[in-house]
LUMMAR-266669 format. One record per residue (C-alpha): residue in one letter; x, y, z. Coordinates in Angstrom, 2 decimals, decimal comma. Layout:
N
<rec><type>a</type><u>X</u><v>Y</v><w>Z</w></rec>
...
This chain:
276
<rec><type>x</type><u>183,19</u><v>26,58</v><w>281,45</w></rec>
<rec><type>x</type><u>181,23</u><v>27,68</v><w>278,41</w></rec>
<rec><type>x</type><u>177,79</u><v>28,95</v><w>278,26</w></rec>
<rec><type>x</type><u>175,81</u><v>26,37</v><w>277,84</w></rec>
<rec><type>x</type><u>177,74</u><v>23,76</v><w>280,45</w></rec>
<rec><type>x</type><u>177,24</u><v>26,49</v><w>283,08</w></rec>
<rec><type>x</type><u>173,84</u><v>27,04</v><w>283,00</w></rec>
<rec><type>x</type><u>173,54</u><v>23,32</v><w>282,63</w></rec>
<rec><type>x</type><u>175,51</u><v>22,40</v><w>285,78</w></rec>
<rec><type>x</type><u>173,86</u><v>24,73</v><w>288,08</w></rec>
<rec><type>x</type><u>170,06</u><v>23,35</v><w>287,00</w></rec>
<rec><type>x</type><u>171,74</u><v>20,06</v><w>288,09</w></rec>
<rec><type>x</type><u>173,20</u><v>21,14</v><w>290,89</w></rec>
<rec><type>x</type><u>169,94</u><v>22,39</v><w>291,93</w></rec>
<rec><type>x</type><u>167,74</u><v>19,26</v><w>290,79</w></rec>
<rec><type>x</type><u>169,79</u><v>16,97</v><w>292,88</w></rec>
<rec><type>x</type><u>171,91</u><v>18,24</v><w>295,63</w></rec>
<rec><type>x</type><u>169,06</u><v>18,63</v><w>298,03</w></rec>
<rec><type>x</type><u>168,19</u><v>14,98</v><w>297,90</w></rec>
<rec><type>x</type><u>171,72</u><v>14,03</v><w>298,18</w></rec>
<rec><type>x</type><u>171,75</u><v>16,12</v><w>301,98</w></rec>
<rec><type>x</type><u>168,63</u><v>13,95</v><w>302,52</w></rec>
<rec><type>x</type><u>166,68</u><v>16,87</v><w>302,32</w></rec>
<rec><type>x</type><u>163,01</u><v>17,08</v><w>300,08</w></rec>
<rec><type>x</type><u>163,96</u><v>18,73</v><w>296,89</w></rec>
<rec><type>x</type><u>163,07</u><v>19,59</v><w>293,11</w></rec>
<rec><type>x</type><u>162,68</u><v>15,58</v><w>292,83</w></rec>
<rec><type>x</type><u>160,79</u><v>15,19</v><w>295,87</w></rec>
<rec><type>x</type><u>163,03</u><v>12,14</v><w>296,93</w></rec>
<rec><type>x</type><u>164,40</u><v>12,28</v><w>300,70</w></rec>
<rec><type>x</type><u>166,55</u><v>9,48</v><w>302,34</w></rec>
<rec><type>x</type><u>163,47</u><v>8,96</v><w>304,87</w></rec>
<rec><type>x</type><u>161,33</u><v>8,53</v><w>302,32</w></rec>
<rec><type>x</type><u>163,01</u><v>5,56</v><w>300,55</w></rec>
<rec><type>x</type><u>162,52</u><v>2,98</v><w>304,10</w></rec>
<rec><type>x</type><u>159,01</u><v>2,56</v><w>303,73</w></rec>
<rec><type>x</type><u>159,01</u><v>-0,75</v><w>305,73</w></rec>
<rec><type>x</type><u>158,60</u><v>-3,54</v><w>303,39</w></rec>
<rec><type>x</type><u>157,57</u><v>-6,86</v><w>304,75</w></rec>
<rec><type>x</type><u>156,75</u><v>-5,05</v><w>308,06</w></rec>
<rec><type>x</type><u>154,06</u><v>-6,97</v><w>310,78</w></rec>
<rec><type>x</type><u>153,73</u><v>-3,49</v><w>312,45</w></rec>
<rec><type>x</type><u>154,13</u><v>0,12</v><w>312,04</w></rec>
<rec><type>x</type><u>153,47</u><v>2,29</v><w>314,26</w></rec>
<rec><type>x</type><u>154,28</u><v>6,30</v><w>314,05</w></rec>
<rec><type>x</type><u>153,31</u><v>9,25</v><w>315,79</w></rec>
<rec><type>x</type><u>153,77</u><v>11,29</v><w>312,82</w></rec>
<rec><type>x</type><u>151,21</u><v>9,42</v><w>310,85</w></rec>
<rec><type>x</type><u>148,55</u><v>10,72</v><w>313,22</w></rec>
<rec><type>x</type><u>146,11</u><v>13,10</v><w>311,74</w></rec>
<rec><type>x</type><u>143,11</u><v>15,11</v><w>313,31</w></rec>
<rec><type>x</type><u>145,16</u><v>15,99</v><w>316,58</w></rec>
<rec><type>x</type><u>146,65</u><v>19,15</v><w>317,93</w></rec>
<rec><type>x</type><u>149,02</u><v>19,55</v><w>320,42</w></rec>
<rec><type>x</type><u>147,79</u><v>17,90</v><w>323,62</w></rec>
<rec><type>x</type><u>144,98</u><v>16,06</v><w>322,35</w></rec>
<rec><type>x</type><u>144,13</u><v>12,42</v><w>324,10</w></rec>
<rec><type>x</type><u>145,06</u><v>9,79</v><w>321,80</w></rec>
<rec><type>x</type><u>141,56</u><v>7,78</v><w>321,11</w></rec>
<rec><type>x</type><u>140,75</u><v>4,39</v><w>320,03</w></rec>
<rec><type>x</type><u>141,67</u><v>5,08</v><w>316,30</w></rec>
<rec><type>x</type><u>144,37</u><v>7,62</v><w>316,48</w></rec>
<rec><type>x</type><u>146,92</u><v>5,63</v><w>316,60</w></rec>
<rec><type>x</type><u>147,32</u><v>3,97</v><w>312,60</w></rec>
<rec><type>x</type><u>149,16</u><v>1,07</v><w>311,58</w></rec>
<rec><type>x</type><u>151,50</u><v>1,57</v><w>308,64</w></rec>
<rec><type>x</type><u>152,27</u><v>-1,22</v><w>307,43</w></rec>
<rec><type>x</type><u>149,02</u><v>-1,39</v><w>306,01</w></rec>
<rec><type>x</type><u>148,07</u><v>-4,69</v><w>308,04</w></rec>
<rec><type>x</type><u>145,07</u><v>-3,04</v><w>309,89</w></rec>
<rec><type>x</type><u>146,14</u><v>-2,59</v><w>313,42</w></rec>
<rec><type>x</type><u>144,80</u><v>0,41</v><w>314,45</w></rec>
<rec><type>x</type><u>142,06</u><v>0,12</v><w>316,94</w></rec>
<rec><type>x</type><u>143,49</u><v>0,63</v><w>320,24</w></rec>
<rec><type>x</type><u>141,92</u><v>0,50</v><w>323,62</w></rec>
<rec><type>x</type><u>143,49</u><v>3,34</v><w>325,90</w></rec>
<rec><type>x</type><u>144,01</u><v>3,95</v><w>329,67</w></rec>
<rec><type>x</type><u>141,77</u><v>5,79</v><w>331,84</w></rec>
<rec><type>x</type><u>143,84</u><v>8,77</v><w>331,33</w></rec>
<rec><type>x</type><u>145,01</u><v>8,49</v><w>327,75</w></rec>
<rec><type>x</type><u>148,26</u><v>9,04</v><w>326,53</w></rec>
<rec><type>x</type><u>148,46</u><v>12,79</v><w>324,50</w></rec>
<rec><type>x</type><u>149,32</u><v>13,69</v><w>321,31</w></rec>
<rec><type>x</type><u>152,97</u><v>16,28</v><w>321,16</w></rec>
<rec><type>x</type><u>153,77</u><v>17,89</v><w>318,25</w></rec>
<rec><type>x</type><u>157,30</u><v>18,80</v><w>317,26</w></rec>
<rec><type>x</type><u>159,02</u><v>16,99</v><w>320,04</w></rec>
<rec><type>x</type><u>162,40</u><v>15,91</v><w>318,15</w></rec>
<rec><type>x</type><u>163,60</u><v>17,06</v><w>315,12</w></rec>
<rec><type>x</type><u>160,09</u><v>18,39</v><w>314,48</w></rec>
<rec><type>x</type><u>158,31</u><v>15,11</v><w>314,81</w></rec>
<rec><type>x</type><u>155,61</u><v>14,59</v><w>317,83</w></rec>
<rec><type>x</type><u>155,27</u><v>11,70</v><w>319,65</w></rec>
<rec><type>x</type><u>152,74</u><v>9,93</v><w>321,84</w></rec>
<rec><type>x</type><u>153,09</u><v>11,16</v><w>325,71</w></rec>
<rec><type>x</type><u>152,81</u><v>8,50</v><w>328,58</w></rec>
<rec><type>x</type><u>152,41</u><v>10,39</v><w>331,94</w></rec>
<rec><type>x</type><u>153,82</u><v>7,48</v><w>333,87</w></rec>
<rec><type>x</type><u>150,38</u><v>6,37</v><w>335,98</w></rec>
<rec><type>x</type><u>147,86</u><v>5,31</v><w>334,08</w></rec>
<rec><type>x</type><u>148,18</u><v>5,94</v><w>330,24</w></rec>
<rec><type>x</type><u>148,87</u><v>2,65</v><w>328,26</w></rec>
<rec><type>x</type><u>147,39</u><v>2,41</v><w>324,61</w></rec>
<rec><type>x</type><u>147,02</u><v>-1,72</v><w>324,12</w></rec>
<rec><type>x</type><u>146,09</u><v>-3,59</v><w>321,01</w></rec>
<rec><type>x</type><u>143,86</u><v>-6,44</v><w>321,28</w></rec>
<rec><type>x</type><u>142,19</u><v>-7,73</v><w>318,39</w></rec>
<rec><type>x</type><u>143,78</u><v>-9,86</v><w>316,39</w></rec>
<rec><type>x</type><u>147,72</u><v>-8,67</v><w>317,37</w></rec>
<rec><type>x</type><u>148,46</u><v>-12,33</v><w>317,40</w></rec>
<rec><type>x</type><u>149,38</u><v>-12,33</v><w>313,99</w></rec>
<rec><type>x</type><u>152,11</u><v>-9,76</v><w>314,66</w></rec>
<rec><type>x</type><u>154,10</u><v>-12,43</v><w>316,20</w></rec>
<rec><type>x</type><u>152,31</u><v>-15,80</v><w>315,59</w></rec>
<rec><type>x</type><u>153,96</u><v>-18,61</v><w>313,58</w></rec>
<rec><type>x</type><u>157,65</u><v>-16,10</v><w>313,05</w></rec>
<rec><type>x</type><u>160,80</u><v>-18,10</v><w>312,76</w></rec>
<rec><type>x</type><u>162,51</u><v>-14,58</v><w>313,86</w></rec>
<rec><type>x</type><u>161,05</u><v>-11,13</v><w>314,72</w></rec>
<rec><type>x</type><u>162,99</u><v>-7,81</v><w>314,68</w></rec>
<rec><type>x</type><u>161,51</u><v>-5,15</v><w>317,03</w></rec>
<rec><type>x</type><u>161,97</u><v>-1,38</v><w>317,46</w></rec>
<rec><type>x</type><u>161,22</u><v>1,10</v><w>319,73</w></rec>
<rec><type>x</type><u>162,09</u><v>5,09</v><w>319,48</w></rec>
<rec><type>x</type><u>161,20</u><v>6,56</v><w>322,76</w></rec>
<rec><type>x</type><u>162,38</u><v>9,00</v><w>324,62</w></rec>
<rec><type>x</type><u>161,89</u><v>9,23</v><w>328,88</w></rec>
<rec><type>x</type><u>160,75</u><v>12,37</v><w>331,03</w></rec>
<rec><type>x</type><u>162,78</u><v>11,08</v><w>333,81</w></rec>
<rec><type>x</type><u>165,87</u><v>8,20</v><w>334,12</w></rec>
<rec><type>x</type><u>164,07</u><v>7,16</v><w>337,15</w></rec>
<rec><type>x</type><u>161,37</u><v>5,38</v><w>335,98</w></rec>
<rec><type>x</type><u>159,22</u><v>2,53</v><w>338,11</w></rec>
<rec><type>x</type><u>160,08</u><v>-0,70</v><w>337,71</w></rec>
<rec><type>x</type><u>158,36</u><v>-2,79</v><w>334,91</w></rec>
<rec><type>x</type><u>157,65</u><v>0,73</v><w>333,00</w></rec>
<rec><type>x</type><u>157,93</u><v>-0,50</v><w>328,95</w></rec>
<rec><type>x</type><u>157,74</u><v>1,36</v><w>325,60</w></rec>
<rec><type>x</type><u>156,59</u><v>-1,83</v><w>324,29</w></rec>
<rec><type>x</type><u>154,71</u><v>-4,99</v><w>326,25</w></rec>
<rec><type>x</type><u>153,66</u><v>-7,53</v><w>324,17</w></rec>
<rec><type>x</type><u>152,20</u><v>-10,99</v><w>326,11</w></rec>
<rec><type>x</type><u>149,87</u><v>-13,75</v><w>325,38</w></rec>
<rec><type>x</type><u>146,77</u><v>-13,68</v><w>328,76</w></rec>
<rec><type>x</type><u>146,82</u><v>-9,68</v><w>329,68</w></rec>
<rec><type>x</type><u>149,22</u><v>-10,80</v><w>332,70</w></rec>
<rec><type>x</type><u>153,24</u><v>-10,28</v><w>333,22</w></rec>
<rec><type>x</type><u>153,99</u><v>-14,55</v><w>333,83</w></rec>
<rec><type>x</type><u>152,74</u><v>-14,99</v><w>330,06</w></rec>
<rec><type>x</type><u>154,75</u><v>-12,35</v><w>328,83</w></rec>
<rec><type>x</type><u>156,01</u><v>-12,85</v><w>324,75</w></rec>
<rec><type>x</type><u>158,14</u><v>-10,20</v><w>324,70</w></rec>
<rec><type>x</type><u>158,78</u><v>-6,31</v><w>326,13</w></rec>
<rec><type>x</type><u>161,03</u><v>-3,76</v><w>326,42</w></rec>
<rec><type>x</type><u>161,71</u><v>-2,71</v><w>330,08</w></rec>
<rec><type>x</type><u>162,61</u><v>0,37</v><w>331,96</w></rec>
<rec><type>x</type><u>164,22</u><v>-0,48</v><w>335,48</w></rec>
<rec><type>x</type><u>162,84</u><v>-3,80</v><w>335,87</w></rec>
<rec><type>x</type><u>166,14</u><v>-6,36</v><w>336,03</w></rec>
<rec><type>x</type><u>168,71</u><v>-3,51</v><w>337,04</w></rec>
<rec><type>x</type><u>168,38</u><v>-0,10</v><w>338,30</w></rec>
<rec><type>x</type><u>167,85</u><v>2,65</v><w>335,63</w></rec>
<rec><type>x</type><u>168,59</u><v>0,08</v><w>332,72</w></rec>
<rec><type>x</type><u>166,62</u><v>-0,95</v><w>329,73</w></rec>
<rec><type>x</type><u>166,56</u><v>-4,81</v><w>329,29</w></rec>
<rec><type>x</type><u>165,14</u><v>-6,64</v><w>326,32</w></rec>
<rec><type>x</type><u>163,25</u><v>-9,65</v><w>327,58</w></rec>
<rec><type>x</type><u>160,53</u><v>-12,35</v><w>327,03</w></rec>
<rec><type>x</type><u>158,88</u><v>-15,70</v><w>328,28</w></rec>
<rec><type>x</type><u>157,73</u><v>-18,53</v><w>326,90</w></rec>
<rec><type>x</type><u>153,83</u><v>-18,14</v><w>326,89</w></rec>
<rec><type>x</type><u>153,80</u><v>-20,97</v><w>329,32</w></rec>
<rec><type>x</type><u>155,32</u><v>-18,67</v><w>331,83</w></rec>
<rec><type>x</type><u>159,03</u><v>-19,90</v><w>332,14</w></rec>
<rec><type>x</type><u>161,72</u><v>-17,41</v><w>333,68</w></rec>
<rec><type>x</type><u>162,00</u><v>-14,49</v><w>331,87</w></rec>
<rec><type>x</type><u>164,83</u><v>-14,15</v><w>329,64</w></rec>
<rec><type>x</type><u>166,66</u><v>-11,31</v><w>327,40</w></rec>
<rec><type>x</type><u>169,56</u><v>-8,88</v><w>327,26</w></rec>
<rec><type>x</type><u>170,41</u><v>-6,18</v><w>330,25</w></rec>
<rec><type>x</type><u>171,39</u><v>-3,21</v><w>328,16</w></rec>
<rec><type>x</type><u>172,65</u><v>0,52</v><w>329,70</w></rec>
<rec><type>x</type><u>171,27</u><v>2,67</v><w>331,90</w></rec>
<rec><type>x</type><u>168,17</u><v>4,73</v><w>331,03</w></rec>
<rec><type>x</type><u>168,61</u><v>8,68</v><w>330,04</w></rec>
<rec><type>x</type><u>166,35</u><v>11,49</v><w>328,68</w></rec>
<rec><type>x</type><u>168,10</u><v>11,40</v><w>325,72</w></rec>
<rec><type>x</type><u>166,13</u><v>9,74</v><w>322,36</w></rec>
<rec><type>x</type><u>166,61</u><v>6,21</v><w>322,24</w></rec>
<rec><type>x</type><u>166,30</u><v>3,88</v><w>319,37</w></rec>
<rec><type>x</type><u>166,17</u><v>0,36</v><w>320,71</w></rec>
<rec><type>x</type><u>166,56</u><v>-2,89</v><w>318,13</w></rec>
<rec><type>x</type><u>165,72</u><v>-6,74</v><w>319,42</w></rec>
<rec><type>x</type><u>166,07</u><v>-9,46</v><w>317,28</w></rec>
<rec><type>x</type><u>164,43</u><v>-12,72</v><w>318,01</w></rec>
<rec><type>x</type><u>165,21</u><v>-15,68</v><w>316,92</w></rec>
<rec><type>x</type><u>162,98</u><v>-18,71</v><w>317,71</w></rec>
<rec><type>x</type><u>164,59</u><v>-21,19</v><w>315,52</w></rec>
<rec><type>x</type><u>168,04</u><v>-20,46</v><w>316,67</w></rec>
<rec><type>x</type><u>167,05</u><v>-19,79</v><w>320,79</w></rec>
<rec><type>x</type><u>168,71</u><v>-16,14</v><w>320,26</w></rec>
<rec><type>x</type><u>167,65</u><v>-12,64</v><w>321,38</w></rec>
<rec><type>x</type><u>170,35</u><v>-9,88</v><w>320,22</w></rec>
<rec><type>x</type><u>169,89</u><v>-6,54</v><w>321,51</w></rec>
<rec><type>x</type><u>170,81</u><v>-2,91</v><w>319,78</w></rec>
<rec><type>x</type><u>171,24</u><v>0,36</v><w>321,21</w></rec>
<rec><type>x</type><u>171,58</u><v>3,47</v><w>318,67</w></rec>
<rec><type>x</type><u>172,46</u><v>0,63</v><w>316,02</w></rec>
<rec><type>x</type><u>175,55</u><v>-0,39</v><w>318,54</w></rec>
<rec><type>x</type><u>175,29</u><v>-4,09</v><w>319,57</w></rec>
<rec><type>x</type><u>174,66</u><v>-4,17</v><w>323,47</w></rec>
<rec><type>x</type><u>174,41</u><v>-8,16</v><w>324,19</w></rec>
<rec><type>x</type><u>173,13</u><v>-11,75</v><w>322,63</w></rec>
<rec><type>x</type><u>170,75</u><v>-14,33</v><w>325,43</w></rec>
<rec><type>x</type><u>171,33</u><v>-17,76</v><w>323,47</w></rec>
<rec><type>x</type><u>168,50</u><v>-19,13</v><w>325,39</w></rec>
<rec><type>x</type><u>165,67</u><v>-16,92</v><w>324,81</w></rec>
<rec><type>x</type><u>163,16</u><v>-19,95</v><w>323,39</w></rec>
<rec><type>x</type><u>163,73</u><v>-23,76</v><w>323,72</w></rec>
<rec><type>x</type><u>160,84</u><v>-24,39</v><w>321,05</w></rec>
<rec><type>x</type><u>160,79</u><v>-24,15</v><w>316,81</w></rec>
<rec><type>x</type><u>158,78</u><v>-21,07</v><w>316,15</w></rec>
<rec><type>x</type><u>157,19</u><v>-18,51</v><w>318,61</w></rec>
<rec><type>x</type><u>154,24</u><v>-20,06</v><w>320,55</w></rec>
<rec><type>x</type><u>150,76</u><v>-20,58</v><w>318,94</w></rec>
<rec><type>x</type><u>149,24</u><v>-17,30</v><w>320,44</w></rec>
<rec><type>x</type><u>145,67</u><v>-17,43</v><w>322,01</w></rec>
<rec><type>x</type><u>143,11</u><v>-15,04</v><w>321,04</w></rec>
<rec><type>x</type><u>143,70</u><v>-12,95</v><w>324,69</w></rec>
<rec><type>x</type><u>147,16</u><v>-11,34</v><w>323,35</w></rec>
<rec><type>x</type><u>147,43</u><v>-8,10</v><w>323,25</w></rec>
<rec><type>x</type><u>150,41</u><v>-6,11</v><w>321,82</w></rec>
<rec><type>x</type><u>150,55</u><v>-2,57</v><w>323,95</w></rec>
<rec><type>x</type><u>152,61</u><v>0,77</v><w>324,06</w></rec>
<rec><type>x</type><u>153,55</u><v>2,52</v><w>326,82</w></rec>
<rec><type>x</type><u>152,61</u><v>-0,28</v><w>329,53</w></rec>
<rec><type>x</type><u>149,47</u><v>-2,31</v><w>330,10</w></rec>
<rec><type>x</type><u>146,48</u><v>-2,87</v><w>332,46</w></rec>
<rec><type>x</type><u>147,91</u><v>-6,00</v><w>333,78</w></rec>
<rec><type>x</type><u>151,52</u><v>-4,00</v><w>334,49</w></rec>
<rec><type>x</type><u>152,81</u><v>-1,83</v><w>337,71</w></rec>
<rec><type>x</type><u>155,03</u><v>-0,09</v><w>336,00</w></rec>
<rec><type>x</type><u>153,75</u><v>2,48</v><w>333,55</w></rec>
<rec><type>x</type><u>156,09</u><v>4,27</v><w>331,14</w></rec>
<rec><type>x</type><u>156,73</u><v>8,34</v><w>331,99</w></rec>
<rec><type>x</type><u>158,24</u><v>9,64</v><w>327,81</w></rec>
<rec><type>x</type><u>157,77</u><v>10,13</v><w>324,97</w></rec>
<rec><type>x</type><u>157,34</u><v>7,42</v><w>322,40</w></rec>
<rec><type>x</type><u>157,65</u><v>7,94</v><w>318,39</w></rec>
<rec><type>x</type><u>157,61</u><v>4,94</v><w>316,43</w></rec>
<rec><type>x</type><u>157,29</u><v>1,27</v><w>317,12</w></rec>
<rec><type>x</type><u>158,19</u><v>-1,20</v><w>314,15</w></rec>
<rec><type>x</type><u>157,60</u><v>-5,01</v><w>314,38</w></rec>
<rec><type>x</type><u>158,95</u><v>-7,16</v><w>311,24</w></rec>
<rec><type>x</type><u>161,60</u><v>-9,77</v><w>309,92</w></rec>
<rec><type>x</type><u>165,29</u><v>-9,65</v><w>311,24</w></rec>
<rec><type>x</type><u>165,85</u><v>-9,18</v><w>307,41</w></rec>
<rec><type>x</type><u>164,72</u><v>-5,10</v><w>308,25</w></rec>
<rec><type>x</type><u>166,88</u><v>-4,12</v><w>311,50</w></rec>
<rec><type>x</type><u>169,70</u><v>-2,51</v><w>309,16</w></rec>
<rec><type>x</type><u>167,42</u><v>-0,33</v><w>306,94</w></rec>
<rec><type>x</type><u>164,70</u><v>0,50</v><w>309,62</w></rec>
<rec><type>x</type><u>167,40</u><v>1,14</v><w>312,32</w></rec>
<rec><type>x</type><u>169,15</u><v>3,50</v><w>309,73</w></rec>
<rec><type>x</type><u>166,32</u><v>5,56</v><w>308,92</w></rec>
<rec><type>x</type><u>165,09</u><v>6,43</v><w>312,34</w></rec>
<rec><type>x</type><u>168,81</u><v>7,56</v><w>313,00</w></rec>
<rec><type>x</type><u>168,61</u><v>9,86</v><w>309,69</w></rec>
<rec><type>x</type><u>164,80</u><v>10,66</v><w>310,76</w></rec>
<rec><type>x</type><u>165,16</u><v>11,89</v><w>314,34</w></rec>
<rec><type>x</type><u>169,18</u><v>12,78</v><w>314,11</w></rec>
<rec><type>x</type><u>170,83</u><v>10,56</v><w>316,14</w></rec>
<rec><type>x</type><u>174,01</u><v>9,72</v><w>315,96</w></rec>
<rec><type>x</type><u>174,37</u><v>6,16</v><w>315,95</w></rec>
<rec><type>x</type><u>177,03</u><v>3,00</v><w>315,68</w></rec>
<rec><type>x</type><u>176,87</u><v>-0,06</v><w>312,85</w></rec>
């Protein structure tokens, strides 16, 4: 190689190889940075918490929305959930002691899941203990503040011992209904659940792996006209026995159209090896 294509190659080399790794480099360009969660209802990540040190009680505006749709104003439990720094891969979470921490959502969360032909929900958590009690959920979203009306919510040992199932009602309180995925560890979990109101589908994701389909998740067009007493809450609920004892990261709440993309970058964010 002469002297000039040397030189040459090794700026280049230098330029781009760091954001080829996925790592921030001379072009500031990182493969976590390129999801930034188009078309999103809701986006919620510890890391986009500012003000808090390690430990610190999440209050009723700590927790932002990302997706720039203004749901951050959060009513907590009467012993709020904590803010952890570097928990995984150097990101902190939100802490959930398993008793009575619960951080719920209540104004105007309706729209999060009002009027959707399909919805695509995530949850990155990670549990203190497999045992957890039953009805404990990452994510509980429901229509009157009480389990019969519930829309949708991820639960912790509620259908099956130590297993996560993805589930929902009708809001006019038929049988719950949803997928029965694997049994609960400590280890990070990303969990994906599409629903599908026009086709009467829930598909469930584990890790990006596909864990199960319920083909009779909604018997109506679109998801029910949602009253102005839903609330959309993380980590459990006042209306719910079981509250969850982890870690949680990120929530996201948006179109199916997103599950690819936004399960793929929370498996490059927090290093998880997962299945497509």
């Amino acid at each position: 190689m002469n002297r000039v294509a040397w030189p040459l190659a090794r700026l280049l080399l230098l330029l781009f190889l760091p954001a080829l790794l996925g790592f921030p480099g001379m072009t500031g360009v990182s493969n976590q940075a390129q999801f930034t969660c188009s078309g999103c209802y809701l986006w919620l990540k510890a890391n986009a918490i500012s003000g808090l040190s390690d430990g610190n009680s999440i209050g009723a505006s700590s927790l932002p929305d990302s997706s720039g749709n203004g749901y951050g104003s959060w009513t907590v439990g009467t012993t709020p959930a904590v803010f952890k720094e570097k928990i995984v891969n150097g990101y902190p979470s939100v802490r959930y002691n398993g008793s009575a921490d619960y951080t719920v959502n209540a104004a105007g969360t309706q729209a999060v899941f009002k009027n959707r032909a399909n919805v695509f929900v995530l949850a990155v958590f990670k549990l203190a203990s497999s045992s957890q009690t039953a009805g404990a959920t990452p994510i509980f979203f429901n229509t009157s503040m009480g389990s019969a009306n519930t829309m949708f919510a991820y639960y912790i040992n509620q259908d099956a011992a130590n297993k996560w199932s993805c589930s929902g009602r009708r809001a006019n309180g038929d049988s719950r209904t949803g997928v029965t995925g694997n049994t609960v560890t400590t280890n990070l979990t990303i969990l994906g659940c599409e629903i599908d109101y026009v086709n009467t589908t829930m598909n469930a994701y584990e890790n990006g792996a596909f864990v199960g389909t319920n083909a009779s998740f909604q018997t109506t067009g679109n998801s029910e006209n949602l009253n102005a007493g839903v609330a959309f809450s993380v980590g459990g609920g006042p209306a719910l026995a079981g509250i969850l004892n982890g870690d949680v990261f990120e929530v996201i709440v948006g179109p199916m159209s997103i599950r690819s993309a936004a399960t793929a970058a929370m498996c490059r964010k927090y290093a998880v090896t997962c299945t497509y």
